[in-house]
Biopython code that builds the backbone (N, CA, C, O; Angstrom):
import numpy as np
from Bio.PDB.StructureBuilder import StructureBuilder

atoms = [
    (1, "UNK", "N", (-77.328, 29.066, -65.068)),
    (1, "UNK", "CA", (-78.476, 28.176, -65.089)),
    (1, "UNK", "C", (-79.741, 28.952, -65.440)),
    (1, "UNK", "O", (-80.539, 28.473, -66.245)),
    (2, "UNK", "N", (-79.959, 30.176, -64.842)),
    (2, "UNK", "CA", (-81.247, 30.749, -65.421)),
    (2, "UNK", "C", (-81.133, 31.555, -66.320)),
    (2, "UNK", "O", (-82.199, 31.987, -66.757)),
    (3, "UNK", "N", (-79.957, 32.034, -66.901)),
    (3, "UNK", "CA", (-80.175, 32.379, -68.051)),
    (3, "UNK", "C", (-80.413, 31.582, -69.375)),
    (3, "UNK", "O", (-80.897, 32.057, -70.403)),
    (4, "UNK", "N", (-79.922, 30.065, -69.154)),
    (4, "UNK", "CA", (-80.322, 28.630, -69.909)),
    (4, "UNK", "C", (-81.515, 28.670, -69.971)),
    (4, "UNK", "O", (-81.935, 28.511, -71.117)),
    (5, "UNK", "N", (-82.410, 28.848, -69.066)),
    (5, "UNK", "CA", (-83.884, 28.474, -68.895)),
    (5, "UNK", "C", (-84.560, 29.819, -69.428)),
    (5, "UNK", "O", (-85.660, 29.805, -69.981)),
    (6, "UNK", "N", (-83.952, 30.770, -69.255)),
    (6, "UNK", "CA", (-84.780, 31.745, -70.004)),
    (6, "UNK", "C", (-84.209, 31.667, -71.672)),
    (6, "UNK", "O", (-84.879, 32.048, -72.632)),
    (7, "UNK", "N", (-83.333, 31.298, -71.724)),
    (7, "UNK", "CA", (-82.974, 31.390, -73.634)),
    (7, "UNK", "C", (-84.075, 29.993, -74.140)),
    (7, "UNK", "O", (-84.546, 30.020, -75.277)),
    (8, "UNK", "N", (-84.413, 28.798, -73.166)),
    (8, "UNK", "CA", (-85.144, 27.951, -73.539)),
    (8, "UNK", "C", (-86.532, 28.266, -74.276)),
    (8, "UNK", "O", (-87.115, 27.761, -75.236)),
    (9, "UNK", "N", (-86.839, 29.482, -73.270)),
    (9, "UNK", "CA", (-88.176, 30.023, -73.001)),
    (9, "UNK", "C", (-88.538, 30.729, -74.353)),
    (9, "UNK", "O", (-89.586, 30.586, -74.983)),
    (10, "UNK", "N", (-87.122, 31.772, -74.778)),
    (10, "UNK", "CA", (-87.404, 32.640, -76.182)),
    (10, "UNK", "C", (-87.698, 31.776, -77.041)),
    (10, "UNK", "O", (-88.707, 31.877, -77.740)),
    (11, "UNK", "N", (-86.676, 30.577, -77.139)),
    (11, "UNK", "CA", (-86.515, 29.863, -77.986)),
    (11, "UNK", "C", (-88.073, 29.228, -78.630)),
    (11, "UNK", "O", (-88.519, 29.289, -79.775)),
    (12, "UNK", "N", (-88.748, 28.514, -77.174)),
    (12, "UNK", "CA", (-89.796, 28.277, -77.512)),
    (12, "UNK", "C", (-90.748, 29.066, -78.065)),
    (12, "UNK", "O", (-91.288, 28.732, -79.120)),
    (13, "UNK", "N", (-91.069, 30.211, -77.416)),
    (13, "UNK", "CA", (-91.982, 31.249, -77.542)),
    (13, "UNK", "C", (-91.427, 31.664, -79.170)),
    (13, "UNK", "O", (-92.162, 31.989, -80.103)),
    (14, "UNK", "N", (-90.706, 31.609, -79.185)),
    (14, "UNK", "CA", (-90.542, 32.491, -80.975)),
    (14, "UNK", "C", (-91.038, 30.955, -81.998)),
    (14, "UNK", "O", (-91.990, 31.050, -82.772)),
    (15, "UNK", "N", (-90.333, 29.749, -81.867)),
    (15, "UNK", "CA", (-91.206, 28.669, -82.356)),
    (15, "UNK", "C", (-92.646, 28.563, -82.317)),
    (15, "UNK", "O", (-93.342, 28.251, -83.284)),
    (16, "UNK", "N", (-93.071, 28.841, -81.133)),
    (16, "UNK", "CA", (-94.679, 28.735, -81.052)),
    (16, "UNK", "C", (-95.541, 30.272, -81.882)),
    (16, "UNK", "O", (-96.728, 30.587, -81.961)),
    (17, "UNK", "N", (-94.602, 30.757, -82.251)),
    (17, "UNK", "CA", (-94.910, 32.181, -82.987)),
    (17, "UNK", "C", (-94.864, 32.051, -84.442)),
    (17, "UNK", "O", (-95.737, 32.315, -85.269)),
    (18, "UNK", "N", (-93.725, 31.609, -84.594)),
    (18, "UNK", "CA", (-93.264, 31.456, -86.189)),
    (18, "UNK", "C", (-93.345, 30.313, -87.142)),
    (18, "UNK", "O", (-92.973, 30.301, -88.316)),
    (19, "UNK", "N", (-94.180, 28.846, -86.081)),
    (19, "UNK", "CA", (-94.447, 27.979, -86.832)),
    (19, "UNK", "C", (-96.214, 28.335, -87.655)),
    (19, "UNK", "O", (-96.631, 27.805, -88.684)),
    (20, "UNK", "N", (-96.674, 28.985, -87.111)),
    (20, "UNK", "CA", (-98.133, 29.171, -88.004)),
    (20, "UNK", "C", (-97.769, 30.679, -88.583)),
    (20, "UNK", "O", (-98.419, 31.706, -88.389)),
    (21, "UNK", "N", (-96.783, 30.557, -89.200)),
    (21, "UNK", "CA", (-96.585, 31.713, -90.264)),
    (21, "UNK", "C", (-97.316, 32.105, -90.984)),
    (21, "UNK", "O", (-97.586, 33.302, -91.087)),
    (22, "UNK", "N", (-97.994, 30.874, -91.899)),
    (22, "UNK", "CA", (-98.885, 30.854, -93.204)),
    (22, "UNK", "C", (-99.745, 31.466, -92.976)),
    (22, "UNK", "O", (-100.287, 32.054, -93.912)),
    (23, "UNK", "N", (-100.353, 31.635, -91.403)),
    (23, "UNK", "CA", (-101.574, 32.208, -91.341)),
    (23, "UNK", "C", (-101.188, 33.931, -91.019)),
    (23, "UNK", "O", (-102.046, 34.802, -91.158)),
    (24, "UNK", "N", (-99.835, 34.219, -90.596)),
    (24, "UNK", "CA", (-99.533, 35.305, -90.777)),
    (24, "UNK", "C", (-99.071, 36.165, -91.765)),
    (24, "UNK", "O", (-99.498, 37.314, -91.876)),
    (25, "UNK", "N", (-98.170, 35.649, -92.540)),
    (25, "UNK", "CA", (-98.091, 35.781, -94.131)),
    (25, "UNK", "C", (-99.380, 36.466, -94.932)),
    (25, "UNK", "O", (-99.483, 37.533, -95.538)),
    (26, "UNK", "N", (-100.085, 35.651, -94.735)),
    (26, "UNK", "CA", (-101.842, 35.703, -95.470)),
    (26, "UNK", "C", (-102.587, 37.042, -94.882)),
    (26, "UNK", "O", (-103.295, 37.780, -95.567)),
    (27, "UNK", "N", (-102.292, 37.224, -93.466)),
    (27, "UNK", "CA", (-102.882, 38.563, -92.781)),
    (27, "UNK", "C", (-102.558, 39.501, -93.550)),
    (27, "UNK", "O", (-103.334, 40.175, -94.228)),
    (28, "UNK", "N", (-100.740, 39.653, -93.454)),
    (28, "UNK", "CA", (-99.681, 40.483, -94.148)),
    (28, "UNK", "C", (-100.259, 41.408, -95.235)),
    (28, "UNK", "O", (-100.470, 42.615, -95.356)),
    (29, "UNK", "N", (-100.477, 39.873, -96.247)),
    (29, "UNK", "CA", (-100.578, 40.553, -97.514)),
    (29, "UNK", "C", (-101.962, 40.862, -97.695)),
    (29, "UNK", "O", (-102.106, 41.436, -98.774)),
    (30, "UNK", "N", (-103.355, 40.672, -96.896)),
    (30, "UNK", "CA", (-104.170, 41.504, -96.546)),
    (30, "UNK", "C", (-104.342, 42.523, -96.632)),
    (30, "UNK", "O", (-105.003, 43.147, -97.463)),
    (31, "UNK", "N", (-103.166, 43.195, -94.883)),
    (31, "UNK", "CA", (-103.261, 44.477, -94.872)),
    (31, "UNK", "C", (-102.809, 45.714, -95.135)),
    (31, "UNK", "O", (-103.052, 46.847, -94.719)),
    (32, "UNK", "N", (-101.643, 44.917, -96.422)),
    (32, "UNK", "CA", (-101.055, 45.554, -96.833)),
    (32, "UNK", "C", (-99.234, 45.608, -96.940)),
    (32, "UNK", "O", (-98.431, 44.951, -96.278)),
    (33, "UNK", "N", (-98.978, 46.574, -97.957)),
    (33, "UNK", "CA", (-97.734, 46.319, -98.325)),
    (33, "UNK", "C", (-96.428, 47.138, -96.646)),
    (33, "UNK", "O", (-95.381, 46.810, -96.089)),
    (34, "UNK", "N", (-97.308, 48.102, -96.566)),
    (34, "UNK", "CA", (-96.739, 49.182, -95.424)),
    (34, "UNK", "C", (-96.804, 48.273, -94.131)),
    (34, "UNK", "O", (-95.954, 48.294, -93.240)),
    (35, "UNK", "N", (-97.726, 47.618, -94.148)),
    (35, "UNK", "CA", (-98.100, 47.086, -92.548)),
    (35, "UNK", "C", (-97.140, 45.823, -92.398)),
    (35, "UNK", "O", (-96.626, 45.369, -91.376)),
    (36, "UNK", "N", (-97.074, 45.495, -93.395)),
    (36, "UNK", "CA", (-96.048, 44.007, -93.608)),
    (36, "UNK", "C", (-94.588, 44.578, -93.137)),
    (36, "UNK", "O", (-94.153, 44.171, -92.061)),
    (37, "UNK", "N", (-93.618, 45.746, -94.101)),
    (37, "UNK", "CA", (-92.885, 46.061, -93.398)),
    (37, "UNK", "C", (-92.671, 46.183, -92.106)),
    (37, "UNK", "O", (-91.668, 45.667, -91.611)),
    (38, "UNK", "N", (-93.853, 47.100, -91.107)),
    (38, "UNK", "CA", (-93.712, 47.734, -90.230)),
    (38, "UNK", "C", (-93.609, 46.166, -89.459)),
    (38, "UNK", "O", (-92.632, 45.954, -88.740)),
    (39, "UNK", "N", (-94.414, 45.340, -89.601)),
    (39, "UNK", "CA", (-94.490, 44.138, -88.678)),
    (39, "UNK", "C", (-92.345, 43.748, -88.767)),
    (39, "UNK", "O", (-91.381, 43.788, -88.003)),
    (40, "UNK", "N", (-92.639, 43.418, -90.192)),
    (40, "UNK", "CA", (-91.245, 42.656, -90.268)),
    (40, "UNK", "C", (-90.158, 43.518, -89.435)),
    (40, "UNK", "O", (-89.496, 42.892, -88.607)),
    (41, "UNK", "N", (-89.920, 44.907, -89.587)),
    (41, "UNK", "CA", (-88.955, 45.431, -88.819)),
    (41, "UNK", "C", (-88.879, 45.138, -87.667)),
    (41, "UNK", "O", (-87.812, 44.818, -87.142)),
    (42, "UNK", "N", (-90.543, 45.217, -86.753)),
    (42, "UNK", "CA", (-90.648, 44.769, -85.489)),
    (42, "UNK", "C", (-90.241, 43.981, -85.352)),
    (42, "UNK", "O", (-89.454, 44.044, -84.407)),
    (43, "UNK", "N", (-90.312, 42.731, -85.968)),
    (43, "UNK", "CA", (-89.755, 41.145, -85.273)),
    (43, "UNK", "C", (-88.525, 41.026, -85.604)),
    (43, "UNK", "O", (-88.094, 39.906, -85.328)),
    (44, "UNK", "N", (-87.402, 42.055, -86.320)),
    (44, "UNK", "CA", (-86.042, 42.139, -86.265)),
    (44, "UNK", "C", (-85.662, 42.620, -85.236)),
    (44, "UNK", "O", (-84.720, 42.082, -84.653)),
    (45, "UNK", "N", (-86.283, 43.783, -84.701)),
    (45, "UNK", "CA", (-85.995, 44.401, -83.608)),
    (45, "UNK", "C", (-86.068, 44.109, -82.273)),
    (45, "UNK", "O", (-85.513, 44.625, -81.303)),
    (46, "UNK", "N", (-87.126, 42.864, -82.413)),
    (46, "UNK", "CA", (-88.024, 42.675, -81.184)),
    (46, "UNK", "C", (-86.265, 40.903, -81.610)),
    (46, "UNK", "O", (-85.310, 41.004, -80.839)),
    (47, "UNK", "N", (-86.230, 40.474, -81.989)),
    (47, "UNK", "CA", (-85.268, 39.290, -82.043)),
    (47, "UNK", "C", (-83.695, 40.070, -81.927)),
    (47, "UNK", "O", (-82.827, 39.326, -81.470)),
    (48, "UNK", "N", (-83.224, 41.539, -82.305)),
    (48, "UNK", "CA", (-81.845, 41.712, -81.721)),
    (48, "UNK", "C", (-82.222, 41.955, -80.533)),
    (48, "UNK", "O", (-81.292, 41.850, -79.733)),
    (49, "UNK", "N", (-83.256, 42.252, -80.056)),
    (49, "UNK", "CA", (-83.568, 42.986, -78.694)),
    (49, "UNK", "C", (-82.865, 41.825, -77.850)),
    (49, "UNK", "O", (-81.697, 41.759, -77.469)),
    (50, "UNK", "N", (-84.212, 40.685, -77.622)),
    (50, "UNK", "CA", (-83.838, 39.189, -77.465)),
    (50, "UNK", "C", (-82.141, 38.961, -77.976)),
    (50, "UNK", "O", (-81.537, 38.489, -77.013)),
    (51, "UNK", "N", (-81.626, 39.064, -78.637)),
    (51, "UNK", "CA", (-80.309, 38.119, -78.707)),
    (51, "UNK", "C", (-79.140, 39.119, -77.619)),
    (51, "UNK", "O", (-78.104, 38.773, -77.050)),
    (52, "UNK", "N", (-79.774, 40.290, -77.660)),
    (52, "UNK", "CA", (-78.628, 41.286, -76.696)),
    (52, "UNK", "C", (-78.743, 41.020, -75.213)),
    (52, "UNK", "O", (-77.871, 41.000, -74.345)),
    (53, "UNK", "N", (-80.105, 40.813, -75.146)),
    (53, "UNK", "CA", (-80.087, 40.210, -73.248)),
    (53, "UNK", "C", (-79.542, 38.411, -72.899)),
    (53, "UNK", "O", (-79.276, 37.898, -71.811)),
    (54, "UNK", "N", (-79.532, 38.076, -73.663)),
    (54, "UNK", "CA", (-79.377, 36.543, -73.906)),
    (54, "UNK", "C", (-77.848, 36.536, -73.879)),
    (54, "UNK", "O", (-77.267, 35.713, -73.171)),
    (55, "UNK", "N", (-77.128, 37.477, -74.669)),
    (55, "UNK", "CA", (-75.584, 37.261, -75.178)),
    (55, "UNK", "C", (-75.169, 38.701, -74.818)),
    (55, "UNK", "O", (-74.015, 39.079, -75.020)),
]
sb = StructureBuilder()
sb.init_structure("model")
sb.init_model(0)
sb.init_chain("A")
sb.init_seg("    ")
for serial, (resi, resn, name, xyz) in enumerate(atoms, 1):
    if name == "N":
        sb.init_residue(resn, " ", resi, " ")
    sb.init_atom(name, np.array(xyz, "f"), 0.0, 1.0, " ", f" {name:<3s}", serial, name[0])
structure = sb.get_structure()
C-alpha cells in the first residue's frame, strides 16, 4: 500500500515537471549545448534512480 502511494507521488511529481517542458527546452538551448546534456543525463539518472526504489 505505501509503496502505491509513493509511485503515485513520482508519478505526479515527474508530470508536474515535464508538462511545462517548452519552457525548459527554451532555457536548454539558451544555455547551451553542454548544459543541455548535463541536465538530460541527470533526469535519466535521477528517473533509473526512481524506477530502482519503486521496482
Amino acid at each position: 500500500m505505501k509503496s502505491a502511494v509513493i509511485a503515485r507521488i513520482y508519478t505526479l511529481v515527474f508530470f508536474v515537471l515535464f508538462l511545462s517542458g517548452c519552457k525548459v527546452i527554451e532555457g536548454i538551448f539558451k544555455a547551451g549545448m553542454w548544459t543541455g546534456i548535463i541536465i538530460v543525463a541527470l533526469v535519466i539518472a535521477l528517473i533509473i534512480f526512481v524506477l530502482r526504489k519503486i521496482f
